[in-house]
N, C-alpha and C positions, 0 to 999 in steps of 0.2 A: 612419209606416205600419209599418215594421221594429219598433221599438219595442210599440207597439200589436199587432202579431203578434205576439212574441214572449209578451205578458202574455195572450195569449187560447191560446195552444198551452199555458202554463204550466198556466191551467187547465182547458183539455180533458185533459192529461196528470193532474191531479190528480184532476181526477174519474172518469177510465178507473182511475186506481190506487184510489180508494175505491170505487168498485163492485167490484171484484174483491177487497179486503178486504169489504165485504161481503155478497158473496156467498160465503166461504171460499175464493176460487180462486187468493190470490195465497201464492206459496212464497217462503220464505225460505234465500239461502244458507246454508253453514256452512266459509265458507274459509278460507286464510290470507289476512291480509295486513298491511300496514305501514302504522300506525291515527298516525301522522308524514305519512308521505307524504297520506293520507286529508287529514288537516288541512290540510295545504297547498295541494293542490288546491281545497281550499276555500273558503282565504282570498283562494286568487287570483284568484275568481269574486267572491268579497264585496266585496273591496277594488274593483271596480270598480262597483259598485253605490251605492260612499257618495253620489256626486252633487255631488261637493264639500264637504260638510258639513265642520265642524270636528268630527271627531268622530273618537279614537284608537281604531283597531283592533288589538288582540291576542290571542293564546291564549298556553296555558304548559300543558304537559306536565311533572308531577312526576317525576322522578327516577326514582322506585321503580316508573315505570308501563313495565309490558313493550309494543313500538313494535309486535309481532307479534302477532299477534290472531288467534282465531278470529271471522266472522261474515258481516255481508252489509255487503260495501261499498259499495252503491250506495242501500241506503237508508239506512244510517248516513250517508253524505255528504248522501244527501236531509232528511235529518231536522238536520241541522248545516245545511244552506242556509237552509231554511225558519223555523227559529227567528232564524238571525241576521238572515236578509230581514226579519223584525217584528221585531228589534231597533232595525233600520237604520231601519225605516219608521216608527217612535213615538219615535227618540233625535234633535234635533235639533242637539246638542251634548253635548260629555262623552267617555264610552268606552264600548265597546261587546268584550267579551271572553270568551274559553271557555278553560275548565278542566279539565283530567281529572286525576284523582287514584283510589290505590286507595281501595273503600269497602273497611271494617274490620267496619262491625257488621253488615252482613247474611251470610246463607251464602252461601256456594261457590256461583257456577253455571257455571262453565265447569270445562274437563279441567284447566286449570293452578290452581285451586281459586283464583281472582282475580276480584272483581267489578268493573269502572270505574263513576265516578262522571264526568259530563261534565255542569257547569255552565255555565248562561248568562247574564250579567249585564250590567247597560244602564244610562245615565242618563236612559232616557226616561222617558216622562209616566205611567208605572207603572198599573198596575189596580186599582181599587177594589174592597177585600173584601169587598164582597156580590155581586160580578162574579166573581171566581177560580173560582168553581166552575162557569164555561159558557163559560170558551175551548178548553177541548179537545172543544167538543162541534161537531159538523158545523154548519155553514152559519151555525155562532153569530159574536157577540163581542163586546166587552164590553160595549159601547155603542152605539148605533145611530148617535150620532154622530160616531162612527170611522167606520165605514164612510162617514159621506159626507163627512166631513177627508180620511182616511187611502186609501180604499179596500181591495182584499181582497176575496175570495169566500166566506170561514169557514173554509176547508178545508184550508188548512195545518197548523194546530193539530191539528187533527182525525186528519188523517193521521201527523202526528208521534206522537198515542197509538197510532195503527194499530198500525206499526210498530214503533214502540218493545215494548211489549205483546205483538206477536208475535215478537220475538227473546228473550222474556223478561225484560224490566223493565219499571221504572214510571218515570212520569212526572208532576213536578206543578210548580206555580208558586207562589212564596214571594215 
């Protein structure tokens, strides 16, 4: 029952935050904070989500990447939850890991003239390239037999472009 509640509040709360993305009514911070500590709290949500699976959990922060950050910490952690939750949920074995590094070829868009890159990578059951281009779309995903293997409501992906998009990046899968 707990269980079960919990995965039906997840997406009453994802659906209250995509209507208000669109509708334009949801704001986005612009704060400090310690983009270290963000991960962490993270993984310490993640890490109990594995289920037991054999499957190695890590992140790696480069060296040259400043921990202090302008932005919005709570849907950057939403948007790190979410991806790694469909990491978790399609890798049945392997690794599952996130990366941040600085990007080099794009422009500036913060005051410290620094862009991050935060990749996420999996040894799950991967997506089929004539499918890539309709997981970040609402209610979608890649297969209709995901959804009734896997479950899901579409809308995490979704909302990860929200977000993402509205802090000013982009977002794609490779």
């Amino acid at each position: 029952i707990v269980l079960s509640g919990n995965l039906l509040l997840g997406i009453v709360n994802d659906i209250l935050d995509f209507s208000k993305v669109e509708a334009g009514k949801l704001k986005f911070e612009s704060i400090d904070f310690n983009l270290g500590h963000i991960v962490e709290e993270v993984f310490k949500i993640i890490r109990t989500r594995l289920g037991g699976k054999p499957v190695n959990l890590y992140y790696e922060i480069a060296s040259d990447v400043p921990l202090g950050i302008i932005g919005d910490p709570p849907r950057i952690k939403q948007i790190f939850i979410n991806l790694l939750d469909n990491a978790i949920k399609f890798t049945e074995k392997g690794e599952i890991g996130l990366s941040v590094s600085l990007q080099t070829s794009s422009p500036p868009s913060t005051s410290a003239g620094k862009t991050l890159r935060f990749t996420i990578q999996d040894t799950g059951i991967g997506i089929p390239e004539s499918r890539k281009n309709r997981v970040f779309e609402s209610f979608a995903q890649a297969d209709i037999s995901t959804t009734r293997i896997y479950g899901g409501s579409g809308l995490g992906l979704a909302l990860c472009k929200n977000y993402v998009e509205g802090m000013g990046g982009q977002i794609w899968v490779e």
